[in-house]
LUMDO-170715 format. One record per residue (C-alpha): residue number from 1; y, z negated, x negated. Coordinates in steps of 0.5 Angstrom, whole numbers, plus 500, padded with zeros to 3 digits. Each point is the difference from the previous one (the first is absolute). Layout:
<kolros>
    i    v    w    u
  NUM    Y    Z    X
...
</kolros>
This chain:
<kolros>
    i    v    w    u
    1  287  263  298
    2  506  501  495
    3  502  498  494
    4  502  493  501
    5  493  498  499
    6  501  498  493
    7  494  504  495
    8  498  494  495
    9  496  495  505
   10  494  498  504
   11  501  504  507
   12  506  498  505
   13  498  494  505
   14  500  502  507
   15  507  500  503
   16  503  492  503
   17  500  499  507
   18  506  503  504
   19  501  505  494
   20  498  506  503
   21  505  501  505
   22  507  503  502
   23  502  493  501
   24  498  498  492
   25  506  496  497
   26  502  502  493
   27  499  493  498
   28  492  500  503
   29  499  506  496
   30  503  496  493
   31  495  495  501
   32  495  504  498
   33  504  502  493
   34  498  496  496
   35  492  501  501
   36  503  508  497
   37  497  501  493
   38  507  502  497
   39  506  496  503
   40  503  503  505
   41  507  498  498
   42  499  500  493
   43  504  493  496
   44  503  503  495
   45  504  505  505
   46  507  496  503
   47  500  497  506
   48  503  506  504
   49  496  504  497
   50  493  496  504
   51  504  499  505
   52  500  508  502
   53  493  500  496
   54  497  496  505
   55  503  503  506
   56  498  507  497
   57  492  496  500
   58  501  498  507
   59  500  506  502
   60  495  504  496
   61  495  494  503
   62  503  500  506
   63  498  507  501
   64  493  500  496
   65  497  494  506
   66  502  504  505
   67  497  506  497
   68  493  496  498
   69  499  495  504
   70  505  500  506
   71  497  499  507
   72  500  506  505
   73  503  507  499
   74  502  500  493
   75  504  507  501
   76  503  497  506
   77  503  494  496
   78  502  505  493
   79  504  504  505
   80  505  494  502
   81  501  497  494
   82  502  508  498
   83  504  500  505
   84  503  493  499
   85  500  502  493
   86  505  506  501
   87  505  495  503
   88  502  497  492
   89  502  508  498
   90  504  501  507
   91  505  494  499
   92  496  495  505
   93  496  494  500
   94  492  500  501
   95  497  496  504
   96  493  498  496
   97  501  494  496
   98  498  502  493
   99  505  506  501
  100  506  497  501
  101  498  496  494
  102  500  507  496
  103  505  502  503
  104  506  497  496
  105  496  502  493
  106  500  507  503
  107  507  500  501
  108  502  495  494
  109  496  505  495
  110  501  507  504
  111  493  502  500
  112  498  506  503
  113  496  500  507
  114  494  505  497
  115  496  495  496
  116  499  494  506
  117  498  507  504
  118  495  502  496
  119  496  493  499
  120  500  501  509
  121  497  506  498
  122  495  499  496
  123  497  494  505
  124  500  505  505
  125  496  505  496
  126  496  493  498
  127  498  500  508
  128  498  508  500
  129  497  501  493
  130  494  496  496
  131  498  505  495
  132  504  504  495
  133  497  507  498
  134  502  501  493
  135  505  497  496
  136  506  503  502
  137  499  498  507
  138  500  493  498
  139  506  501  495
  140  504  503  506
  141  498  492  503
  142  502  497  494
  143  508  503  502
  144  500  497  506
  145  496  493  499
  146  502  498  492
  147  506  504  498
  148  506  497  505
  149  499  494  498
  150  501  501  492
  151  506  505  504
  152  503  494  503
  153  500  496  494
  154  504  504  496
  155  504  501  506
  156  502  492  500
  157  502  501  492
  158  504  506  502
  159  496  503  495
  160  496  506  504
  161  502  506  496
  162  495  506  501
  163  497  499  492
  164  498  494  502
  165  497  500  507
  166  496  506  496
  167  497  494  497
  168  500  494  505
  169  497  505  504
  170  493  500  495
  171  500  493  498
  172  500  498  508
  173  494  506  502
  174  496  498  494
  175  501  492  502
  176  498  503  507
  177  494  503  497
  178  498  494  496
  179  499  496  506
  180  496  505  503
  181  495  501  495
  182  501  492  499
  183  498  500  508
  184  495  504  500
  185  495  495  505
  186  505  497  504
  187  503  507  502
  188  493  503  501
  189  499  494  506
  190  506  501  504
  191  498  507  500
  192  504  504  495
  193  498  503  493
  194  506  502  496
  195  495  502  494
  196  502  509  501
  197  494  503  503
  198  501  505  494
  199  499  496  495
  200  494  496  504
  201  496  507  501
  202  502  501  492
  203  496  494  498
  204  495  499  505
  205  502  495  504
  206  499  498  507
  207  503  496  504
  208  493  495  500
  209  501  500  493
  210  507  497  502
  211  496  495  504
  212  495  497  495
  213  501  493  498
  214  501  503  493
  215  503  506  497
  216  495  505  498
  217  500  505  493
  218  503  505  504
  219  506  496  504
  220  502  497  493
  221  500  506  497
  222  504  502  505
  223  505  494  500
  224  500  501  492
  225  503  507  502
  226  505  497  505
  227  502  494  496
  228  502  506  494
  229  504  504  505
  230  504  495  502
  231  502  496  494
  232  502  508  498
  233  505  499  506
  234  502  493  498
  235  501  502  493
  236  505  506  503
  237  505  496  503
  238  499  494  495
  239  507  502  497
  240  504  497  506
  241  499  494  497
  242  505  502  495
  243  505  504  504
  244  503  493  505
  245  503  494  496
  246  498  493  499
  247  497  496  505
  248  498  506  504
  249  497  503  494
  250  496  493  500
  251  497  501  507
  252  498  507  499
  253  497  499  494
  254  495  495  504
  255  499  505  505
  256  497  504  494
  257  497  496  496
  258  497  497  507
  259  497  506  501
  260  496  503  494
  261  498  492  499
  262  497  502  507
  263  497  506  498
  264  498  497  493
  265  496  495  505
  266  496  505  503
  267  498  502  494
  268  497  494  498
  269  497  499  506
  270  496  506  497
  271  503  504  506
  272  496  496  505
  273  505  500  506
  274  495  498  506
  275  498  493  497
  276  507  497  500
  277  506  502  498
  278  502  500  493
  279  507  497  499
  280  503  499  493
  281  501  493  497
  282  506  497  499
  283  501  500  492
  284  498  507  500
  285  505  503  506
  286  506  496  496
  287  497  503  494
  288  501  508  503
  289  507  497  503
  290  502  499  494
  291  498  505  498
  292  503  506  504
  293  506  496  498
  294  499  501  492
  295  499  507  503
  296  506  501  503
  297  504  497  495
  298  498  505  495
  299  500  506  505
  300  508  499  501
  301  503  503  506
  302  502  505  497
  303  492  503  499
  304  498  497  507
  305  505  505  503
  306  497  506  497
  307  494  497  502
  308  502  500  506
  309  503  506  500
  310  493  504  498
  311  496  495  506
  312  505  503  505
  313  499  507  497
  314  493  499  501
  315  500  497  507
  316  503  508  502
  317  493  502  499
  318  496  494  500
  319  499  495  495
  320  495  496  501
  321  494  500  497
  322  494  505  502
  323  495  499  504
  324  492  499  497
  325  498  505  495
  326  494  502  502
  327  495  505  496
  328  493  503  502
  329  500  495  506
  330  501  494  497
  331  507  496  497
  332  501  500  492
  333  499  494  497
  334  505  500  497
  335  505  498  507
  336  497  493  499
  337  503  499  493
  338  506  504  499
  339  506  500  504
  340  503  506  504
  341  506  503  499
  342  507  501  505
  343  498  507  502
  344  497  503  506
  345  498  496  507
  346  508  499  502
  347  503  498  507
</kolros>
């Protein structure tokens, strides 16, 4: 599972027929696009721009069905596409079809090869790891199933400096967090438990309170917690949006807003994640969009970088916000209500 699941919506339909295999076309994998709860491609992007959008898609799909849903020996097949995929960097062709429809747009913008190694990565550890110990180990996931993808984004629009990687980096993990704590049920029936087992033991959870039909006082207790972390996260690398030009400006500003009127969702849904999975209508996501764009605005890039600048200085010790505070056995109230701060917990 990466980011390419979109953070806002109802959970991801299982993969179509004939797109779970090394030989999925680029254009079978973009029928599914339109059923993604952001635009995959966004209108407001030039042309050229969606097309390398949509090879970029493509291959996060691609590689998710084969770590989710493929059948067989789901190591073996994320061995060959590796290797298929070394082939763009050495100069020469790959064979599998939806590789040779991202290699042009690797060659047209100069991407690096780390960020598509990384999502290989990440759904190996998906075959080998269904629980994630404290934070900080799901954070270190994050880096391989969230963060390429902003990287390639910025890639694409020749805009991939280091403060603003920093950035990109915390708005693709905390969008990954979102649909984690969205998707608590469904990730909980194929097998897997993002939720930190820290934070579960904190709170008083147990994995067959997360089977129950309905959340109970202490997992809505828990979710407020990380409801409040991960708008922290957010928050932190919201000044992105300031920091690229016009239309990109746009889109990153709905990936922002898309994620905190996700998060406000749970909210709503009094922080029950098991009955159903909140998503934001919307006039309410277009109100947060519209927002993180007045924000962004009255920021100026010239702050945003300094922003920047004290989140990459943070990220050297850290800089994601703490674990439960605990006292006396028993986690303050005050976890549910207010918002943990950019310190402690880390990668």
């Amino acid at each position: 599972m990466t980011a390419i699941d979109a953070p806002t919506g109802p959970p991801r339909t299982a993969a179509p027929p004939r797109t779970t295999g090394l030989t999925t076309s680029a254009d079978q994998l973009l029928l599914a696009a339109p059923a993604e709860n952001f635009p995959v491609a966004p209108i407001v992007l030039p042309p050229a721009v969606r097309t390398h959008f949509n090879a970029l898609y493509a291959y996060c799909r691609f590689v998710d069905n084969l770590g989710d849903e493929a059948d067989g020996d789901r190591l073996a097949l994320l061995d060959r596409l590796d290797v298929d995929l070394a082939v763009i960097w050495a100069g020469g062709e790959p064979e599998l079809p939806v590789l040779r429809r991202l290699a042009p747009t690797v060659r047209a913008c100069d991407l690096p090869a780390e960020p598509f190694e990384r999502l290989v990565e990440a759904n190996r550890q998906d075959q080998l790891v269904t629980r994630y110990e404290t934070f900080d180990d799901l954070v270190r996931y994050c880096t391989l199933s969230a963060d390429p993808v902003g990287r390639m984004v910025l890639g694409v629009f020749g805009l991939a400096t280091p403060d603003r990687v920093v950035l990109s980096d915390r708005v693709c993990t905390a969008l990954q967090l979102v649909e984690h704590w969205q998707d608590v049920a469904e990730d909980l029936a194929a097998g897997r438990i993002y939720l930190p087992l820290e934070d579960l033991d904190a709170f008083g959870v147990t994995e067959d309170d997360l089977r129950a039909p309905s959340a109970g006082p202490a997992v809505r207790h828990l979710m407020a917690f990380e409801v409040t972390r991960a708008r922290a996260v957010i928050d932190a690398g919201a000044p992105l949006v300031s920091m690229v030009p016009g239309r990109l400006r746009l889109a990153l500003a709905g990936f922002v807003g898309g994620g905190r009127s996700a998060l406000d969702a749970i909210r709503r849904a009094d922080y029950d994640v098991l009955s159903g999975t909140p998503k934001a209508a919307k006039p309410r996501m277009a109100g947060a969009i519209a927002l993180a764009l007045a924000r962004s605005a009255a920021r100026g890039s010239g702050a945003a970088a300094s922003t920047a600048a004290a989140v990459a200085s943070a990220t050297s010790a850290g800089g994601l916000p703490a674990r439960p505070p605990v006292t006396g056995g028993s986690v303050v109230g005050s976890a549910v209500a207010g918002r943990s701060g950019v310190a402690g917990g880390g990668r």
